[in-house]
N, CA, C and O atoms as a MOPAC input file, in Angstrom:
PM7 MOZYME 1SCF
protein

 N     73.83500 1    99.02000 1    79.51200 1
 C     74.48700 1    98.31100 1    80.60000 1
 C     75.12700 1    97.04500 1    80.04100 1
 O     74.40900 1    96.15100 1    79.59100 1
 N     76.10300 1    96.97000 1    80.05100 1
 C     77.39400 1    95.80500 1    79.73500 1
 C     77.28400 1    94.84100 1    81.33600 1
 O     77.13600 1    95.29900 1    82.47000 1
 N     77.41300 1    93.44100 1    80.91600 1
 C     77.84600 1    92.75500 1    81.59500 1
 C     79.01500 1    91.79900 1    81.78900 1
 O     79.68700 1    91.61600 1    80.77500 1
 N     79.37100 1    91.18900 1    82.82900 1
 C     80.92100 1    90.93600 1    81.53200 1
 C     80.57400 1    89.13400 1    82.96400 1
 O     80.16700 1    88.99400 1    84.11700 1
 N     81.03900 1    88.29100 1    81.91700 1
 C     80.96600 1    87.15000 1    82.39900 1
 C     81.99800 1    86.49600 1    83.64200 1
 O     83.18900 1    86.69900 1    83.40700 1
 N     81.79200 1    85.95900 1    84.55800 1
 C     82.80500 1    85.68700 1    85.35500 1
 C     83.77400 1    84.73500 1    84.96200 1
 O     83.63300 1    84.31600 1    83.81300 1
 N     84.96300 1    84.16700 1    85.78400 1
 C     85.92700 1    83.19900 1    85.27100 1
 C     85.03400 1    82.30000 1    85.95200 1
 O     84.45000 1    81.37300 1    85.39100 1
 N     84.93700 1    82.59000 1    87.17700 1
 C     83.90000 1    81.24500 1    87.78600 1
 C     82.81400 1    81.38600 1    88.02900 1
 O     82.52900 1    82.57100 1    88.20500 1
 N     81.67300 1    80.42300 1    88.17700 1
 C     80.30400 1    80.32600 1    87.94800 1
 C     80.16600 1    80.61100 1    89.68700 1
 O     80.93100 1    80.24400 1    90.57900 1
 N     78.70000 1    81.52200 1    89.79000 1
 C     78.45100 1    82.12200 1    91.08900 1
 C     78.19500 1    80.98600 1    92.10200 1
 O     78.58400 1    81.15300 1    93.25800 1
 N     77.49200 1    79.70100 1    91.70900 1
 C     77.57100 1    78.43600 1    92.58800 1
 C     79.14200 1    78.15600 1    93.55600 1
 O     79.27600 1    78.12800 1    94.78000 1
 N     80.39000 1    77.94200 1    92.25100 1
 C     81.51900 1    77.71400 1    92.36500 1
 C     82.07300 1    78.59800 1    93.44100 1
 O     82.62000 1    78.16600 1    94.45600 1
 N     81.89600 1    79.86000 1    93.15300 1
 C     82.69000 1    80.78500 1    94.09900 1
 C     82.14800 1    80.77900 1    95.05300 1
 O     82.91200 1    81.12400 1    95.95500 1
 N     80.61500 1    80.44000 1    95.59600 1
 C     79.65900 1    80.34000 1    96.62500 1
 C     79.70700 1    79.06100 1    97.30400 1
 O     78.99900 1    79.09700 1    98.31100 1
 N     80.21400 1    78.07200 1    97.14900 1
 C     80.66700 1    76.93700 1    97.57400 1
 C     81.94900 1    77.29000 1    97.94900 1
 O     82.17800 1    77.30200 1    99.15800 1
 N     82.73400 1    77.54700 1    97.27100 1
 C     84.33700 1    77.90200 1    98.04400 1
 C     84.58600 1    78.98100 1    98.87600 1
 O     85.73000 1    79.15900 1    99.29600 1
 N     83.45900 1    79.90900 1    99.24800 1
 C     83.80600 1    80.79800 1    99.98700 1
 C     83.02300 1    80.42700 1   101.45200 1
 O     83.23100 1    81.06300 1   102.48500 1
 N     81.88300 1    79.03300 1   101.32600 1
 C     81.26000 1    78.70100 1   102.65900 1
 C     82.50800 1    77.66400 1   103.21100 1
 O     82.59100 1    77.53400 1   104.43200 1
 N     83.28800 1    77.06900 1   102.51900 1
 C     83.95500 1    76.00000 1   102.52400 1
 C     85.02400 1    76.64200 1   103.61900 1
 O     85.35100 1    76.31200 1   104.75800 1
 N     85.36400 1    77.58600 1   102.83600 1
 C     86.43400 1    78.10700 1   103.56400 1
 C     86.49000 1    78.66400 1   104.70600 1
 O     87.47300 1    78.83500 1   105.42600 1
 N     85.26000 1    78.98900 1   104.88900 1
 C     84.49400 1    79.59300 1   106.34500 1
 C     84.61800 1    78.56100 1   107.00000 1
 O     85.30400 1    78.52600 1   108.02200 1
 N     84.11400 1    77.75700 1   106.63000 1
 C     83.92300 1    76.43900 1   107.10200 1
 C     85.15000 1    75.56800 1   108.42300 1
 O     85.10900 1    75.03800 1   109.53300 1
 N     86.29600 1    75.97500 1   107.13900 1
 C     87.52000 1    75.63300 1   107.88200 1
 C     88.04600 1    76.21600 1   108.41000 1
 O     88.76100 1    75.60600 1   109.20500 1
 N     88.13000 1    77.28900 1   108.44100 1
 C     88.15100 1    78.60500 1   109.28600 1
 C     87.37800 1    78.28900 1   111.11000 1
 O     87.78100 1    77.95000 1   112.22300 1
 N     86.36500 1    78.58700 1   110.58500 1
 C     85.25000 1    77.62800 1   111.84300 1
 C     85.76600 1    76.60500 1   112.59400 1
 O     85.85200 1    76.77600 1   113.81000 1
 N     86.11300 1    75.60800 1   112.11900 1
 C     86.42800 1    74.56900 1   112.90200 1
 C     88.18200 1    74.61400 1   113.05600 1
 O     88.70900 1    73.78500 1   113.79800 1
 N     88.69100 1    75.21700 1   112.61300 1
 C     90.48100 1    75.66900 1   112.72700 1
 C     91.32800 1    74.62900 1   112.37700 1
 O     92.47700 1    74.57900 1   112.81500 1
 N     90.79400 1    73.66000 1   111.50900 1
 C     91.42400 1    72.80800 1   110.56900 1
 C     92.73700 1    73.38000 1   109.68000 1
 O     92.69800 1    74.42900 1   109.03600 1
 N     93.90300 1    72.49300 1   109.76600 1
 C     94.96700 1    73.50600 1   109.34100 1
 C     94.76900 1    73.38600 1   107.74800 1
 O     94.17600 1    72.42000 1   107.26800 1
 N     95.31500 1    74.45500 1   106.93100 1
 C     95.21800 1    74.69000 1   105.20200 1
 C     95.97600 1    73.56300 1   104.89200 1
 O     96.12600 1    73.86600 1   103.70900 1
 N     96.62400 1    72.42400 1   105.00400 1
 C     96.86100 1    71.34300 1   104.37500 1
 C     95.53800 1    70.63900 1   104.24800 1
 O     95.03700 1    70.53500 1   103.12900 1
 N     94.88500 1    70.10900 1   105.39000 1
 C     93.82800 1    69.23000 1   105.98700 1
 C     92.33200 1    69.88300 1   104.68500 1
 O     91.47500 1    69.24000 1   104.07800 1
 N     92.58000 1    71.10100 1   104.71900 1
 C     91.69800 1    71.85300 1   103.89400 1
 C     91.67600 1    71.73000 1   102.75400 1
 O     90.63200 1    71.27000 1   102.29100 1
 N     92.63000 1    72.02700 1   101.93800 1
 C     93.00800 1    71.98800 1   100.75900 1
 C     92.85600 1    70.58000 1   100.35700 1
 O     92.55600 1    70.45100 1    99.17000 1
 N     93.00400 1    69.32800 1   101.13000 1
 C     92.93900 1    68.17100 1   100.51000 1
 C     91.29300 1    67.80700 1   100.49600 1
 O     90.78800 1    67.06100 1    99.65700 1
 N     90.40400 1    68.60500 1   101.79600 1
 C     89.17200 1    68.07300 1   101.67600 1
 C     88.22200 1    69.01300 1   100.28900 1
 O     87.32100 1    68.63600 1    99.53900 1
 N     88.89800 1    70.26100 1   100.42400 1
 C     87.93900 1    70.61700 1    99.35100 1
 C     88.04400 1    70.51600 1    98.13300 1
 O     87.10200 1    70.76300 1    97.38000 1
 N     89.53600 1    70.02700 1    97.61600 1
 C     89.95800 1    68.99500 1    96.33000 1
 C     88.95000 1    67.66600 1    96.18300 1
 O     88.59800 1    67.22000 1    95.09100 1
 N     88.58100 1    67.15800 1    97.37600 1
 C     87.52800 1    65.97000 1    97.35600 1
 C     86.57900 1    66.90600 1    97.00700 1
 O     86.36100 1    66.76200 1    95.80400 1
 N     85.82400 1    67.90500 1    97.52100 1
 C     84.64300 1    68.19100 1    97.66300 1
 C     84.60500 1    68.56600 1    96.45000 1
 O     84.02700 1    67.67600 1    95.82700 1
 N     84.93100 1    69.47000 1    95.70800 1
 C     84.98700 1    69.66700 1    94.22300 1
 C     84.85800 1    68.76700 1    93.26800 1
 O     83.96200 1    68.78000 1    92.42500 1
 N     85.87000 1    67.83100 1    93.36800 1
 C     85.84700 1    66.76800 1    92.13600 1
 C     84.50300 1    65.87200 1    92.52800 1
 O     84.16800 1    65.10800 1    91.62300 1
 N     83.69500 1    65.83500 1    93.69300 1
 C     82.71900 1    64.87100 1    94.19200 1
 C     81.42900 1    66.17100 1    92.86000 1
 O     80.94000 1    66.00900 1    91.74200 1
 N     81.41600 1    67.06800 1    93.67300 1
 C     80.63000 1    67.95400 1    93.08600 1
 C     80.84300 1    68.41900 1    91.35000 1
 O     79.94200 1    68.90300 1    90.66500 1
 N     81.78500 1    68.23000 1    91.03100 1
 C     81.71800 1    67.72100 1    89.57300 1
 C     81.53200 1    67.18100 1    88.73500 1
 O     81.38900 1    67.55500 1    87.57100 1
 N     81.48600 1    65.70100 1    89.40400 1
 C     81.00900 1    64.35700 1    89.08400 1
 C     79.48100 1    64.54400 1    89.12900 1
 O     78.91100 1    64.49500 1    88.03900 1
 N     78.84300 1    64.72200 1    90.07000 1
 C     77.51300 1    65.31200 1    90.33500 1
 C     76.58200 1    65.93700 1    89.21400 1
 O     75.52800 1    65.51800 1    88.73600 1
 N     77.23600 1    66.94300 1    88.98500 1
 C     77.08100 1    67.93300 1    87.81100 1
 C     76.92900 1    67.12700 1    86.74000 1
 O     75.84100 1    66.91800 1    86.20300 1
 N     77.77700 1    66.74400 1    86.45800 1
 C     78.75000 1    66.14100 1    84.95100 1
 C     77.11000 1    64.83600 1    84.88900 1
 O     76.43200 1    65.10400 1    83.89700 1
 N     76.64000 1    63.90000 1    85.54500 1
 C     75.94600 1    62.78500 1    86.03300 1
 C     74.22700 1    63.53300 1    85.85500 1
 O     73.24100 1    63.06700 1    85.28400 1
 N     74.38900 1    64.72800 1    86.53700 1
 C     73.02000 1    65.10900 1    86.09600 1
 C     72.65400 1    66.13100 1    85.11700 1
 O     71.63900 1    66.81700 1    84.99300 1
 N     73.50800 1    66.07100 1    84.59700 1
 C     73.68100 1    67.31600 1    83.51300 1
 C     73.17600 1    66.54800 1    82.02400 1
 O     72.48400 1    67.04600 1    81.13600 1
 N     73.94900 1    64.76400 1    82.10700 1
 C     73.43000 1    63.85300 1    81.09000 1
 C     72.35700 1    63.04700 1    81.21700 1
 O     71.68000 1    62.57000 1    80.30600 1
 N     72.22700 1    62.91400 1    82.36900 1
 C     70.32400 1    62.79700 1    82.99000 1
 C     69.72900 1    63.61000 1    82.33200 1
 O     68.84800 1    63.11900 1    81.62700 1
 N     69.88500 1    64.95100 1    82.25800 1
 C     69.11400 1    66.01600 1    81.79800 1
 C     68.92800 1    66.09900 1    80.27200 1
 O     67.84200 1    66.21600 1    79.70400 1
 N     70.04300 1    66.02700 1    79.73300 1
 C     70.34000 1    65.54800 1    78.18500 1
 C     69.42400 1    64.85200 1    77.82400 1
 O     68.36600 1    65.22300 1    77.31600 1
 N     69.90400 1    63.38400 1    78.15600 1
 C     69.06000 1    62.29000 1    77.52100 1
 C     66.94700 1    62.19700 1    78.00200 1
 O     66.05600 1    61.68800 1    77.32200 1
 N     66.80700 1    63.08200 1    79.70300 1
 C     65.52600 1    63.22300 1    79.17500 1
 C     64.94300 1    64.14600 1    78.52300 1
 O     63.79000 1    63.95700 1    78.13600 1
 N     65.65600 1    65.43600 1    78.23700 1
 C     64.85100 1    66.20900 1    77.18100 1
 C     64.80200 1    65.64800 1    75.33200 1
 O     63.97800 1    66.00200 1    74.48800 1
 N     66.01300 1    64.66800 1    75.14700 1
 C     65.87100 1    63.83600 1    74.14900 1
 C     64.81300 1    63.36900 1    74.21700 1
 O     63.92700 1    64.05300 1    73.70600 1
 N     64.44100 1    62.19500 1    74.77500 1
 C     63.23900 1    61.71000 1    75.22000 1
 C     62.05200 1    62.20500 1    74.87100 1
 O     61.30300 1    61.74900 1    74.00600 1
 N     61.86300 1    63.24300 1    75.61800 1
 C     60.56900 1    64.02000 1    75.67300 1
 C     60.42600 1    64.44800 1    74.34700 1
 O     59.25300 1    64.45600 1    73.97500 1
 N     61.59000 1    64.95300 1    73.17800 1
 C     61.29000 1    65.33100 1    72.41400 1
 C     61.14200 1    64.45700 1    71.11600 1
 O     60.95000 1    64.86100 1    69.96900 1
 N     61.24100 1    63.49800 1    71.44900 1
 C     61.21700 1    62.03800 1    70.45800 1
 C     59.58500 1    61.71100 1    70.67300 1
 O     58.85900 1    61.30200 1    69.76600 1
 N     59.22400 1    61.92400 1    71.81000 1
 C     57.85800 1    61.34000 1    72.37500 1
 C     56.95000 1    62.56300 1    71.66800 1
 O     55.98400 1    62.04000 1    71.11300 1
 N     56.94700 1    63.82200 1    71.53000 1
 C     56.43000 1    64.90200 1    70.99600 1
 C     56.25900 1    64.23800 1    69.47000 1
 O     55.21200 1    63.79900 1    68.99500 1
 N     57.32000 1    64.27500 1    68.95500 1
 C     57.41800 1    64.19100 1    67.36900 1
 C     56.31400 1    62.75200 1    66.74500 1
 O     55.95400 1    62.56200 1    65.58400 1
 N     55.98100 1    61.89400 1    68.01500 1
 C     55.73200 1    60.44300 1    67.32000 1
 C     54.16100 1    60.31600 1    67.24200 1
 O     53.64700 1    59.30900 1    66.75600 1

């Protein structure tokens, strides 16, 4: 069994497909949309990007504290 990797990560496409429901739902026109989920993305990237080097620097940590 082969698996083959996506272009986008299953979070990514799972966030943009509630999003879009979303606006759908409330009947917000695709300008109004497109500009909020350009925010919502780059917010949620930043996010990522912020705890991703949180994560970095404490498994550094931990592994400095092991060695000493």
């Amino acid at each position: 069994m082969t698996y083959e990797k996506s272009a986008k990560a299953k979070w990514y496409v799972d966030l943009c497909n509630r999003f879009e429901a979303l606006m759908h739902n409330l009947g917000l026109p695709e300008e109004v949309g497109v500009e909020i989920k350009t925010f919502l993305l780059a917010v949620a990237k930043e996010q990522y990007m912020a705890g991703n080097r949180s994560g970095i620097r404490w498994a550094r940590e931990q592994a400095q504290g092991a060695t000493v």
